[in-house]
C-alpha positions as CSV (number, residue, x, y, z in Angstrom):
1,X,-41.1,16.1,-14.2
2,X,-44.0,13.6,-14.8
3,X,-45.6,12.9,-12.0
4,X,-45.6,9.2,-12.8
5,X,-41.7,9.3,-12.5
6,X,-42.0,11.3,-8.6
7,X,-43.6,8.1,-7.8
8,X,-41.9,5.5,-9.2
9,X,-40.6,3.5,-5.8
10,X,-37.1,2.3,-6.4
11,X,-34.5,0.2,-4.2
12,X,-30.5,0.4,-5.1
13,X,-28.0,-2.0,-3.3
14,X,-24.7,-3.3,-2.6
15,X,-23.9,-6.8,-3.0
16,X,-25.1,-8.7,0.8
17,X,-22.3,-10.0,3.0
18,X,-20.6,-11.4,4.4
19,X,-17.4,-10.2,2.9
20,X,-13.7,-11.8,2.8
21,X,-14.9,-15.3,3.6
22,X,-15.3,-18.5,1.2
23,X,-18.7,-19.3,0.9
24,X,-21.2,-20.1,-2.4
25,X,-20.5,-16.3,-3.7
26,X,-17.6,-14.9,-2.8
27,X,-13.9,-15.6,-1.9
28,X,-11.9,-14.5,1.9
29,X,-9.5,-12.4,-0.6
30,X,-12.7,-10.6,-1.5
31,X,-12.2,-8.1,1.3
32,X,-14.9,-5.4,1.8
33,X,-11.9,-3.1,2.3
34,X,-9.3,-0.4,0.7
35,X,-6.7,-0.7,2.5
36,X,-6.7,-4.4,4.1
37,X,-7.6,-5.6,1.1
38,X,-4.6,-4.2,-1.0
39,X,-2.7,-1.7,0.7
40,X,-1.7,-2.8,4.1
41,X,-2.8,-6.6,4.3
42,X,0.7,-7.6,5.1
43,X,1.0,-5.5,8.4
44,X,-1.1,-7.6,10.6
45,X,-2.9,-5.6,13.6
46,X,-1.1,-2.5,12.1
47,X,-3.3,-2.7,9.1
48,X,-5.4,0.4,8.1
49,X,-9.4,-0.7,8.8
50,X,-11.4,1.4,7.1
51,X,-15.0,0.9,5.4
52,X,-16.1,2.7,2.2
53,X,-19.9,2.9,1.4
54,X,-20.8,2.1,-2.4
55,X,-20.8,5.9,-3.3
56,X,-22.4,6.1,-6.6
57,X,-25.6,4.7,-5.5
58,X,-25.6,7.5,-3.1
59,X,-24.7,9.9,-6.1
60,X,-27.9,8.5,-8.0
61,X,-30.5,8.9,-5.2
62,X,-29.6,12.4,-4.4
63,X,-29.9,13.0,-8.3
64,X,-33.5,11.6,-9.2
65,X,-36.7,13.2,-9.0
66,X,-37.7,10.0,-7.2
67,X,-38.7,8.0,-3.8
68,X,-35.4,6.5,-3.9
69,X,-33.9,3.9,-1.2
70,X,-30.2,3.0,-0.7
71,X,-29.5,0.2,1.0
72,X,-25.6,-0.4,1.6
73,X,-23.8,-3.7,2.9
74,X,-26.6,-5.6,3.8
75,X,-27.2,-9.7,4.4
76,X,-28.9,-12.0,2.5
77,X,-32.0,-11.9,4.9
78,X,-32.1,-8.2,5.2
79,X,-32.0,-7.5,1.7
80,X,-34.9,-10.3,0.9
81,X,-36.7,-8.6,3.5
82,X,-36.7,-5.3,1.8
83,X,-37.7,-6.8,-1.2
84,X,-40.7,-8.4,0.4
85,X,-41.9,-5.3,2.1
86,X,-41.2,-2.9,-0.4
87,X,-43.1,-2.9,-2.9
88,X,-40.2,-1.5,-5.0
89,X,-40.9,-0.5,-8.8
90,X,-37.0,-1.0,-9.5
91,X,-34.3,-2.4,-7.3
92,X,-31.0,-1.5,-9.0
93,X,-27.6,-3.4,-8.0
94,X,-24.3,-2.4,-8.0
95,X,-21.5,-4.7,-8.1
96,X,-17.8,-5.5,-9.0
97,X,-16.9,-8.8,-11.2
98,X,-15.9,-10.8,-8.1
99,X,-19.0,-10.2,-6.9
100,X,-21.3,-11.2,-9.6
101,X,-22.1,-14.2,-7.7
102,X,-24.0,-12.6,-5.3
103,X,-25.4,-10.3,-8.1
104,X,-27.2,-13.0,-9.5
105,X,-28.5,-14.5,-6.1
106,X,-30.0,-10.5,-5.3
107,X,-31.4,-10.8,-9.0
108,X,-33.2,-13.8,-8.1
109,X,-34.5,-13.1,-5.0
110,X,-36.0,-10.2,-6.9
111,X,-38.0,-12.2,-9.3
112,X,-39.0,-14.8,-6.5
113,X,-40.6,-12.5,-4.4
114,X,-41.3,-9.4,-6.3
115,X,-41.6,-10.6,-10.3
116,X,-43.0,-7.3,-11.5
117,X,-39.9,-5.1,-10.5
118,X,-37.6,-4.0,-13.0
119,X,-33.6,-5.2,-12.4
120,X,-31.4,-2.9,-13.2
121,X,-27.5,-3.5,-13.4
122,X,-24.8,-1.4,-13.2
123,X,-20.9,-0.7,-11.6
124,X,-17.9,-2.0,-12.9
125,X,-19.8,-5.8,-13.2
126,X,-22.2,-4.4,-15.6
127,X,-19.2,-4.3,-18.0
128,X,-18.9,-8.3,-18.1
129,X,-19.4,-9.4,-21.2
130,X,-22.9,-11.4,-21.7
131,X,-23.8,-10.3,-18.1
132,X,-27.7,-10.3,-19.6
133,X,-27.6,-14.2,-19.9
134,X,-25.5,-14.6,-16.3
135,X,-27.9,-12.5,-14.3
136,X,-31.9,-12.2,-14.6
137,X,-32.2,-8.7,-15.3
138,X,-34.1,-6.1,-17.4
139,X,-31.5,-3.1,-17.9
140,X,-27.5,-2.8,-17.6
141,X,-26.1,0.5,-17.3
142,X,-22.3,0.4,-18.9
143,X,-20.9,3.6,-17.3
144,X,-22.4,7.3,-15.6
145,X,-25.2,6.0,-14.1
146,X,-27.0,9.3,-13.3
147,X,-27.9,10.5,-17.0
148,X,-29.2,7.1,-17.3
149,X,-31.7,6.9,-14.5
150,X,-32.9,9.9,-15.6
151,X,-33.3,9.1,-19.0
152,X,-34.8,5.9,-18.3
153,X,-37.2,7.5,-15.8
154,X,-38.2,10.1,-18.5
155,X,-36.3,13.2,-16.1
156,X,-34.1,15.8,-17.6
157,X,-30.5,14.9,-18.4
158,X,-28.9,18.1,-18.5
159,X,-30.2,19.3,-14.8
160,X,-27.3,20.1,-12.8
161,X,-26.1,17.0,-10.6
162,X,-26.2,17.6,-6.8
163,X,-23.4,16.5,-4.2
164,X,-24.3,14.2,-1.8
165,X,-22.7,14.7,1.8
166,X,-21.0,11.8,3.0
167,X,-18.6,10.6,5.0
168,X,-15.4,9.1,2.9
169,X,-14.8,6.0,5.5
170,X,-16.6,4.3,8.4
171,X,-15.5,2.4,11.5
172,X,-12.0,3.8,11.3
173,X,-8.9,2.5,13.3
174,X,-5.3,1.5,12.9
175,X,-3.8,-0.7,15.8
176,X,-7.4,-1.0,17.4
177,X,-6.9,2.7,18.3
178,X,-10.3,4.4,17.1
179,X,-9.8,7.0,14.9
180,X,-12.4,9.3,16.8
181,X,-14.0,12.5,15.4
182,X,-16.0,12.9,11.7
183,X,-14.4,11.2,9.2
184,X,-13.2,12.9,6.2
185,X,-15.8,13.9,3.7
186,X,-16.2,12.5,0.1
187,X,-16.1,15.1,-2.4
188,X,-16.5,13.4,-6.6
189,X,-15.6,16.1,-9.0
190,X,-16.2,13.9,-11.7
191,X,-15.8,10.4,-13.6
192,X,-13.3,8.9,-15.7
193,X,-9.9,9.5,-17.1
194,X,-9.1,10.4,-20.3
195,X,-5.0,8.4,-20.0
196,X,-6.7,5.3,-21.1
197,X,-3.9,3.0,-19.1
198,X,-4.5,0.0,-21.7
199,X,-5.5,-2.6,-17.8
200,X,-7.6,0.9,-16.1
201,X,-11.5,-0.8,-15.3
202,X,-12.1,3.2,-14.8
203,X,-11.1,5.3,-18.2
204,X,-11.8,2.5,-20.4
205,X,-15.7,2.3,-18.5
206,X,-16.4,5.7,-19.0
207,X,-14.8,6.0,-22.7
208,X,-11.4,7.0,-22.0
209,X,-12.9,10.6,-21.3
210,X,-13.7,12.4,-18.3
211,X,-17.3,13.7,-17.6
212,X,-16.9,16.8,-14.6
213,X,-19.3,17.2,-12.0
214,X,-18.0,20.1,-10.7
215,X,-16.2,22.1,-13.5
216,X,-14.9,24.8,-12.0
217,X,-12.3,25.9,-9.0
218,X,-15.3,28.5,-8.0
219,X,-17.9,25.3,-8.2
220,X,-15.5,23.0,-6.3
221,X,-15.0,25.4,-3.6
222,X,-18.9,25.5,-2.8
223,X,-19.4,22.4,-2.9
224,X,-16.8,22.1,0.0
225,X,-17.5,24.5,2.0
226,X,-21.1,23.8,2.2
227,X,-19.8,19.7,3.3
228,X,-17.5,20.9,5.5
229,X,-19.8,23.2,7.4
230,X,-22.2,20.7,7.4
231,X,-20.2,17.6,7.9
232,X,-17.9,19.7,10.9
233,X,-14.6,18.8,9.3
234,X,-12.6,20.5,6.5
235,X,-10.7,17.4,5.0
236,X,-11.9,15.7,2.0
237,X,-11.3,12.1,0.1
238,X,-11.4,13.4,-3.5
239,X,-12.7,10.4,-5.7
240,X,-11.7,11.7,-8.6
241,X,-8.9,9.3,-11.4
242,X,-6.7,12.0,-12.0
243,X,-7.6,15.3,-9.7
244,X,-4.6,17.4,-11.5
245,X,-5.3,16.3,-14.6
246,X,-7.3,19.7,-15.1
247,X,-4.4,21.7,-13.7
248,X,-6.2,25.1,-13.8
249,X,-9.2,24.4,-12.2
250,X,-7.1,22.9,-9.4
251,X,-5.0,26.6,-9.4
252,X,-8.5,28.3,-9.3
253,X,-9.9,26.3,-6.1
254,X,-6.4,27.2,-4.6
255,X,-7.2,31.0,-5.5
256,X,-11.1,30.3,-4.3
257,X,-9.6,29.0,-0.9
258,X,-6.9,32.2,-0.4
259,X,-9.4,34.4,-1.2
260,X,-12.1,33.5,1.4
261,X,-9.3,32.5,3.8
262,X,-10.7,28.8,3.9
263,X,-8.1,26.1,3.8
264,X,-9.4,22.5,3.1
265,X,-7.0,19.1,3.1
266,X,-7.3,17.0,0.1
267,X,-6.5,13.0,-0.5
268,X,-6.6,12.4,-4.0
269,X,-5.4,10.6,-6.7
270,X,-3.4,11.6,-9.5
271,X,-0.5,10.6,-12.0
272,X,3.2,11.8,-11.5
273,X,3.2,13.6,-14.7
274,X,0.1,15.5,-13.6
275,X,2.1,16.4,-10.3
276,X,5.2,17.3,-11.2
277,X,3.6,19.8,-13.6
278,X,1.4,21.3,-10.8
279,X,4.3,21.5,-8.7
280,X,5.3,20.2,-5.2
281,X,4.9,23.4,-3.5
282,X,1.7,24.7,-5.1
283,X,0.2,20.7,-3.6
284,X,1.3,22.1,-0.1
285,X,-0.9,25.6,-0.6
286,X,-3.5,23.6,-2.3
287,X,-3.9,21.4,1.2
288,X,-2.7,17.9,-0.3
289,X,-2.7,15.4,2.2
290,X,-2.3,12.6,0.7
291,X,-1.5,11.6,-3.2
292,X,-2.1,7.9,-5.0
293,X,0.2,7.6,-8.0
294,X,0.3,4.7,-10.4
295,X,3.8,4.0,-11.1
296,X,2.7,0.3,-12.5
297,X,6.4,-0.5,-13.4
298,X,9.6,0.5,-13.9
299,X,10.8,-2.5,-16.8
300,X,11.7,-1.3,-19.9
301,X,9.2,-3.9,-21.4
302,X,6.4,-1.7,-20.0
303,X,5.2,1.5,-21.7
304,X,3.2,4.1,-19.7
305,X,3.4,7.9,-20.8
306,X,2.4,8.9,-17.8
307,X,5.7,8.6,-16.0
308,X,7.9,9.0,-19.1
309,X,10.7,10.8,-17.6
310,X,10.3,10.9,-13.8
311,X,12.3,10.6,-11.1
312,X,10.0,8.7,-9.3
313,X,12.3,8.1,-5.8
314,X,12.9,12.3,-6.2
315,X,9.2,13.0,-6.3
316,X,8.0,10.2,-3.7
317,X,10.3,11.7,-1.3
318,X,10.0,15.7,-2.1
319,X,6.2,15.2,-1.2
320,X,7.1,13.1,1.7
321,X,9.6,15.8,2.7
322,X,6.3,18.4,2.5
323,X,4.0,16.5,4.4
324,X,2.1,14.6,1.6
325,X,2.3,10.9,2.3
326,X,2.0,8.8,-0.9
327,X,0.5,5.8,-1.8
328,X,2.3,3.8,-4.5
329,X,0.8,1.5,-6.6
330,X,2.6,-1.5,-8.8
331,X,1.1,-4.5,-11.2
332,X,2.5,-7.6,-10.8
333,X,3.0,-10.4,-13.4
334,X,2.8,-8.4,-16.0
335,X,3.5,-10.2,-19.7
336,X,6.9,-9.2,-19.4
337,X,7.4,-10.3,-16.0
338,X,9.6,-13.8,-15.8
339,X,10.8,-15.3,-11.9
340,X,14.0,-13.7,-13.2
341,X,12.6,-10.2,-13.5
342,X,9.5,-9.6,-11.3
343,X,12.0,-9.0,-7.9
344,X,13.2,-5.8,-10.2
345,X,9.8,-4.0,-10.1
346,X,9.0,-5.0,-6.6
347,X,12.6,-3.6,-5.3
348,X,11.7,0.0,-7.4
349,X,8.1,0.0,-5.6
350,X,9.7,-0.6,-1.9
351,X,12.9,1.6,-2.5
352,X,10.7,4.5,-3.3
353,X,9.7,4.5,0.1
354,X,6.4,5.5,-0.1
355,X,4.0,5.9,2.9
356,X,1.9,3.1,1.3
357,X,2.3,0.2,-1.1
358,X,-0.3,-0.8,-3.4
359,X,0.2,-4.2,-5.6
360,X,-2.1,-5.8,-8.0
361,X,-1.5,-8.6,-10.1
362,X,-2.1,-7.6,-13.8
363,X,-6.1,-8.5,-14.3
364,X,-7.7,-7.6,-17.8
365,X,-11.1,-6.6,-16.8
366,X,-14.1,-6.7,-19.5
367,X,-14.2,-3.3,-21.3
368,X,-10.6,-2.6,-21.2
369,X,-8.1,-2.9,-24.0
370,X,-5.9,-5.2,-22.5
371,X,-9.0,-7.6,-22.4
372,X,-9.5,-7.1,-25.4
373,X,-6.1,-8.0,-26.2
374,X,-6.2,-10.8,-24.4
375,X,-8.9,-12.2,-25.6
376,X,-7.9,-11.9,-29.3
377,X,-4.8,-13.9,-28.2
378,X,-6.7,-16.2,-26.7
379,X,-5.0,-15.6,-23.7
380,X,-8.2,-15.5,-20.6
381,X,-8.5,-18.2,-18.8
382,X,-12.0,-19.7,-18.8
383,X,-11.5,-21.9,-16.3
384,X,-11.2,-19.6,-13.5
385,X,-14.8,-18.5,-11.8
386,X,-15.2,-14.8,-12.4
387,X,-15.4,-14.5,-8.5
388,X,-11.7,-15.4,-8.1
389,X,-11.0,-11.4,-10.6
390,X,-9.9,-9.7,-8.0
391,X,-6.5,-9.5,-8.6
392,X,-4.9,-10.7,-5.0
393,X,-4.3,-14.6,-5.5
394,X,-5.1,-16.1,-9.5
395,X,-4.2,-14.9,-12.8
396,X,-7.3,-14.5,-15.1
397,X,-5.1,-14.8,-18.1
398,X,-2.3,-17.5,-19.6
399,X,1.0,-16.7,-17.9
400,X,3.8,-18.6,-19.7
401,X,5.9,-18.1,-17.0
402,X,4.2,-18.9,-13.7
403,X,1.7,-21.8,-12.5
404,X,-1.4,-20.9,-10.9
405,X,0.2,-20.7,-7.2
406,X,3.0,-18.9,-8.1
407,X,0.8,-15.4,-7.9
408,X,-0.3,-15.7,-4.6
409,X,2.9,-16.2,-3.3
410,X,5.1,-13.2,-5.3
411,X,2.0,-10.5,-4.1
412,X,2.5,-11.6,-0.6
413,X,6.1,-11.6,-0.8
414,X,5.9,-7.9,-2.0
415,X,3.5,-7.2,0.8
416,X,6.0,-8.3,3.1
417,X,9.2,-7.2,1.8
418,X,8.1,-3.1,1.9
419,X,6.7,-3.8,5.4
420,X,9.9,-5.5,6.9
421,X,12.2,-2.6,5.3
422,X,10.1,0.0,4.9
423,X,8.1,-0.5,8.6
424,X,4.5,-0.2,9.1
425,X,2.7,2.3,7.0
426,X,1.1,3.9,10.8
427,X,5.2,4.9,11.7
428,X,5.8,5.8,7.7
429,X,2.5,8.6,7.9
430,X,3.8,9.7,11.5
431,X,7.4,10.2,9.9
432,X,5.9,12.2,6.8
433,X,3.7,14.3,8.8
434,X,7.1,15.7,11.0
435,X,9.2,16.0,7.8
436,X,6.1,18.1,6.7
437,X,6.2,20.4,9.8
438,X,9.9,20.7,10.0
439,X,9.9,21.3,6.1
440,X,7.2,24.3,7.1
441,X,8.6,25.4,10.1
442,X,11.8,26.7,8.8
443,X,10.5,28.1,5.9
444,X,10.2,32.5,6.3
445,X,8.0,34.8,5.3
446,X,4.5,32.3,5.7
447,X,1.4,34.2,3.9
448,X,-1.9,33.1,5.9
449,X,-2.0,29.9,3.5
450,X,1.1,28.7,4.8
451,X,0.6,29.4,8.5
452,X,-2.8,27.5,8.2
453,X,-0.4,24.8,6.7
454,X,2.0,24.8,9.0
455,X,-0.8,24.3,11.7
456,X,-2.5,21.7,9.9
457,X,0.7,19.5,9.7
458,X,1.5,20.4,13.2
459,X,-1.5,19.1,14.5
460,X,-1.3,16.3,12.3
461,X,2.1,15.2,13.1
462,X,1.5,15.6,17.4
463,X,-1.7,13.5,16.5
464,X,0.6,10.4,14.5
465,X,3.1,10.6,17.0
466,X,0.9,9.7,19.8
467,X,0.8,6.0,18.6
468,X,4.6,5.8,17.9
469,X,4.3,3.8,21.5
470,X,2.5,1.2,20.6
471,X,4.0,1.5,17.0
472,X,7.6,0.3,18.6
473,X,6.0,-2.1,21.2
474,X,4.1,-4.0,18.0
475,X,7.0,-3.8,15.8
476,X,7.8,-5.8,12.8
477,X,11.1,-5.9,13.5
478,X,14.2,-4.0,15.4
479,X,14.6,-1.9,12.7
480,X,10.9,-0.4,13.3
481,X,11.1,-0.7,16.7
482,X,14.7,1.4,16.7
483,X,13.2,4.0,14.0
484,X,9.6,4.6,16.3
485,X,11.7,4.8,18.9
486,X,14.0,7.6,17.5
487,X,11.0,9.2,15.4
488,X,9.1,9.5,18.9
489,X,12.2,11.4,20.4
490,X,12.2,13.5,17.4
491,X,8.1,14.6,18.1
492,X,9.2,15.5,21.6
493,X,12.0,18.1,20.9
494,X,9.2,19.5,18.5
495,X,6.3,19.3,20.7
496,X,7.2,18.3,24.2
497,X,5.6,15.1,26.1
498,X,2.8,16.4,28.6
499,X,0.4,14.2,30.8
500,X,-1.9,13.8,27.6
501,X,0.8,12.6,25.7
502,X,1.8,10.1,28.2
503,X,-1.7,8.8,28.7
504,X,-2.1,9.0,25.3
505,X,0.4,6.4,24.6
506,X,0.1,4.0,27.6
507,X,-3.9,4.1,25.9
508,X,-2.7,3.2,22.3
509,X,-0.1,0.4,23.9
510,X,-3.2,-1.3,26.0
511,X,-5.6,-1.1,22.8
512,X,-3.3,-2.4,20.7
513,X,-2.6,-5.2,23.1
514,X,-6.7,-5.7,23.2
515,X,-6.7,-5.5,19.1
516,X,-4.2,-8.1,18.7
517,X,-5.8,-10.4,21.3
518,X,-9.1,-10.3,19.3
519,X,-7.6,-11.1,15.9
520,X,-5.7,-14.2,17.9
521,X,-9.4,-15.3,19.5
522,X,-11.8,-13.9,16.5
523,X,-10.0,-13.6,13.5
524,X,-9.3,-10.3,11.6
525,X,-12.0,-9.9,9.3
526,X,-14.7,-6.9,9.8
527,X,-18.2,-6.6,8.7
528,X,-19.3,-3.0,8.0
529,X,-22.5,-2.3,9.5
530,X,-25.6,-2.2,7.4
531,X,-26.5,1.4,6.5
532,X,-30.1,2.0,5.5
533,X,-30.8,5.4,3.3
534,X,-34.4,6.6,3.1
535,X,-34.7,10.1,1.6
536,X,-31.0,10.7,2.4
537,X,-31.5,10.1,6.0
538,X,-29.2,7.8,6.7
539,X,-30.2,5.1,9.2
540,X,-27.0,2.7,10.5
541,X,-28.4,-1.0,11.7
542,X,-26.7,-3.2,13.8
543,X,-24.8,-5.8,12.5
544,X,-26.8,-9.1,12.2
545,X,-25.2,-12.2,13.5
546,X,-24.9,-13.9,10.2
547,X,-22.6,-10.7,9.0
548,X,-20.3,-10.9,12.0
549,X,-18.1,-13.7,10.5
550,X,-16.3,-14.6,13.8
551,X,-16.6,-11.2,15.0
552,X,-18.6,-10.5,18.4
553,X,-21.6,-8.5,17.4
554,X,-19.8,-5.1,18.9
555,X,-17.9,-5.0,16.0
């Protein structure tokens, strides 16, 4: 490479916090996390708390020939510090549309105090349309940001990309039990998804096609093993639209991990026609954990190939009966959707009992074709502040049917309909991981695949069960209470109830009790730690004071 292009000095950030709070940039909705953002929100201190870095920046540091810094969930004040000492050549910023408020502040505190640095845009806010004239900036990179870097550094596009390790989540805990030992790891076998779902921010940003990273079961076994080995843990979060989409190089990493005897556990995402052709029993050997499936809706008014002709309660509950716990995931206020009608989709999303429920209200991002649509018809609204697009309170489109309140309060309705008859997702993901090891355990003839499986879910299910206690103490209602109670009986006929159980439990019940008392004195919202990345040594800060957001500073 030029040697002009080893030195160039360059800075790439997340957007500053704090996060989930109403302020000049950003909105409490706005929440710096998966699952409490718009998965669990509903279940109070049951809620799963987990923080995800901003992976792609990681992705494009390990992938340029370049002194290259990351610098992840920082403050205002650390992040203008940076810039002053610096001496950065770029300073790249990576943000999502409700976020392009603070965008714009990190652009200008670029130009205040370092005016000869290039800006450079990207993430799914790079796809707003006219984001040159909302946000100083010299570049804005509109999908796979690696090929550009290099190309705009002068570096060759076509050398192989390299894999970061990472962990997939930070600070993890459920109940405010800690959820102690290495986090899964992240594994990205590539970008974008060629089903083109007219509302997807994801296909439609990468061109409706997918670009591999890893193309190959052979490749994709590597990778893994050398993350595991160096990470210590053999489960992985596979960020990846549509994993089984490319059904045979999924078969080949199965063959890759039977024929070096090295079993890994996947999370992933994928659609239900995509599963049901890989089969539910070839997902067990493969080490599937976990599966997010888009079931959107069930109306007649709504078209989506993708689950043309599934049984979609049949296939929730056959993976649920072999240890894969699902995450579900509906739209909201679709066109179609009337006060009459909307009940209908949420009832199909809570009676397929999944282990998680996902809703969204229907939000036509920039890029898509059901912006585009939208805008043609005249239909977004250009009232509403591009901070309030994220899809958990407003419309950002003309809904003939409901006001602008009406949104908020059907999402949170749904929220808390699957949790009151469904129970919290922490019982659901204990009751999935004992239908996995029954399912396994009466099953003959195991072949050393299915004997590592059978151990996996074993351990997995003793290690659930051991917060059924404070599951049933915390209940949401006396139907969860009754069903921990009987689910906790059910793990000890399986597994027996030792001192370390016992302890165990009486542990979860007092941390639970501590966890709920701090969201009653301190509120319930989290600031991740900033996380400082120099040469892929990762450096985690301590939480500044104006990040805390009502949180004492051990958070």
């Amino acid at each position: 490479f030029p040697e002009s292009t080893k030195n160039q000095k360059i800075l790439l950030s997340g957007v500053f916090g704090p996060y989930g709070v109403d302020d000049e940039f950003g909105r409490k909705e706005n929440i710096m996390e998966l699952y409490h953002n718009q998965v669990t929100k509903a279940q109070g201190p049951a809620s799963f708390r987990f923080h995800h870095r901003s992976f792609g920046l990681y992705f494009i540091a390990a992938n340029l020939n370049s002194d290259v810094t990351v610098l992840d969930f920082p403050s205002r004040k650390r992040f203008a510090r940076e810039i002053e000492k610096g001496s950065y050549d770029m300073v790249g910023i990576s943000f999502i549309m409700p976020n392009v408020d603070k965008a714009r502040e990190m652009a200008r505190i670029v130009r205040e105090k370092s005016p000869s640095t290039e800006i450079i845009l990207g993430g799914h806010g790079a796809a707003i349309e006219g984001v040159e004239q909302l946000i100083d900036c010299d570049h804005v990179v509109k999908g796979e940001g690696i090929r550009w870097m290099r190309e705009h550094l002068g570096q060759d596009t076509e050398a192989p990309i390299k894999h970061p390790t990472l962990p997939s989540a930070e600070w993890m805990s459920i109940l405010g039990v800690p959820l102690t030992g290495p986090a899964s790891s992240l594994l990205v076998p590539g970008v974008g998804c060629v089903n083109g779902c007219n509302f997807c921010s994801t296909s439609h940003f990468f061109g409706k096609s997918y670009t591999p990273f890893l193309e190959s079961g052979k490749a994709l076994f590597e990778t893994a093993r050398r993350i595991a080995d160096e990470r210590g843990t053999d489960s992985f979060f596979v960020m990846d639209e549509n994993f089984l989409k490319d059904r045979q190089r999924a078969l080949d990493l199965l063959s890759e991990m039977e024929r070096n005897r090295r079993f890994f556990r996947f999370h992933i995402f994928s659609s239900a026609e995509t599963i049901t052709a890989f089969g539910l029993d070839n997902l067990v050997r493969l080490g599937v954990d976990l599966v997010w499936i888009g079931f959107e809706s069930r109306s007649r008014q709504s078209f989506f190939a993708k689950n043309q002709g599934i049984d979609a309660r049949k296939l929730v509950q056959g993976l649920r009966d072999r240890g894969i716990a699902v995450l579900a995931s509906g739209i909201l206020c679709m066109e179609h959707h009337t006060p009459e009608n909307m009940q209908e989709d949420i009832d199909f999303l809570v009676n397929l009992e999944p282990d998680f429920a996902q809703f969204m209200l229907l939000t036509p991002i920039p890029v898509t074709a059901l912006y585009l649509d939208h805008q043609h018809r005249g239909l977004l609204r250009k009232d509403l502040p591009y901070r309030d697009w994220h899809g958990q309170k407003h419309l950002s489109y003309h809904h003939p049917a409901f006001n602008n309140e009406e949104p908020e309060k059907w999402i949170n309705h749904a929220f808390r309909q699957d949790y009151e008859e469904n129970s919290s997702s922490m019982f659901r993901m204990a009751e999935t991981a004992i239908r996995g090891y029954e399912h396994l355990a009466a099953m003959t003839g195991r072949d050393a695949c299915l004997e590592t499986r059978l151990v996996q879910c074993r351990d997995k299910a003793r290690f659930w069960s051991v917060i059924l206690p404070a599951v049933s103490r915390n209940a949401v209602n006396s139907l969860e209470r009754k069903r921990s109670d009987a689910l906790s009986e059910r793990a000890t006929l399986l597994f027996g109830k030792g001192l370390w159980e016992r302890a165990a439990g009486f542990a979860t019940i007092t941390l639970a009790g501590l966890w709920k008392l701090r969201i009653k004195i301190f509120g319930d919202r989290l600031q991740p730690k900033t996380i400082f990345t120099l040469s892929l040594i990762h450096i985690s800060e301590p939480t500044r004071p104006e990040l805390v957001s009502r949180m004492p500073s051990s958070a």
